[in-house]
N, C-alpha and C positions, 0 to 999 in steps of 0.2 A: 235342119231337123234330123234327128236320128232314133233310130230305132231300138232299143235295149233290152239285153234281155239279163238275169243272175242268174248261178248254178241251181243245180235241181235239188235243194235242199230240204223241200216241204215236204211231206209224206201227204199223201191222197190219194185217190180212189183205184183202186186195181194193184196194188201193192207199188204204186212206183213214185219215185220221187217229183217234183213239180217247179218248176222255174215263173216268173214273171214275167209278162212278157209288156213292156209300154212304152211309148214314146215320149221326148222333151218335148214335143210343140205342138201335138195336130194327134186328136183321137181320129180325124181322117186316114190318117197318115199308118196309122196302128194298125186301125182296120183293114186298109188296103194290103199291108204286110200280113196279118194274119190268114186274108183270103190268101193269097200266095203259098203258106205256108201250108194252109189246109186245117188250120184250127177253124174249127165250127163255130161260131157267133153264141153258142149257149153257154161257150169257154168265157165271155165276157164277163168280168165283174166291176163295174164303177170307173177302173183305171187302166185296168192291165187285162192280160187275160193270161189266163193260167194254163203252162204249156208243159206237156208230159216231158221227163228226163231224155225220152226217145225221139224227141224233136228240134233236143237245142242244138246240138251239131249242124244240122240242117238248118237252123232259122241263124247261125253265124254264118254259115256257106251263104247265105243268101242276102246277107248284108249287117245282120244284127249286130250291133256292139257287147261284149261280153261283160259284165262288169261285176262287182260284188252286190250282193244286196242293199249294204248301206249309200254303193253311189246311185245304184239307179233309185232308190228314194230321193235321195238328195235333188237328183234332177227332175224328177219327175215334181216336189216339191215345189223348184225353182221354174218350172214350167210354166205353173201353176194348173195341171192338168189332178195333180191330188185332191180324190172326192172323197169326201169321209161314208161312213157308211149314214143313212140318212139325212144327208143333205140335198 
């Protein structure tokens, strides 16, 4: 199981950019990493949770794998932990 996070590419709220943050195996496994991190549970959306540009140094320091967008799709995909939206 690991934990993943991509660069802070997204624009969102407070002028700052925004990374993903999700696991290959275990939305347990996520959560438990997020509490560590300090991201608040309202950060959750479906898959991932969404982690300010001011935190991803810290969530690699902390064990996170760093990756492009397109692989942590792919894994997270392969996971099968990918929720669409309304499902």
């Amino acid at each position: 199981m690991t934990i993943l996070i991509d660069p802070p590419h997204w624009p969102g709220p407070r002028g700052l950019m925004w990374s993903h943050l999700v696991s290959d195996a275990s939305l347990d496994e996520l959560h438990t990493f997020a509490a560590r991190l300090g991201v608040p549970p309202r950060a959750f959306d479906r898959d991932h949770y969404d982690v300010p540009e001011t935190a991803h140094a810290r969530a690699v320091s902390l064990g996170a794998e760093a990756v492009s967008s397109r692989e942590l799709l792919r894994r997270l995909v392969e996971g099968g932990l990918r929720k669409r939206q309304g499902r």
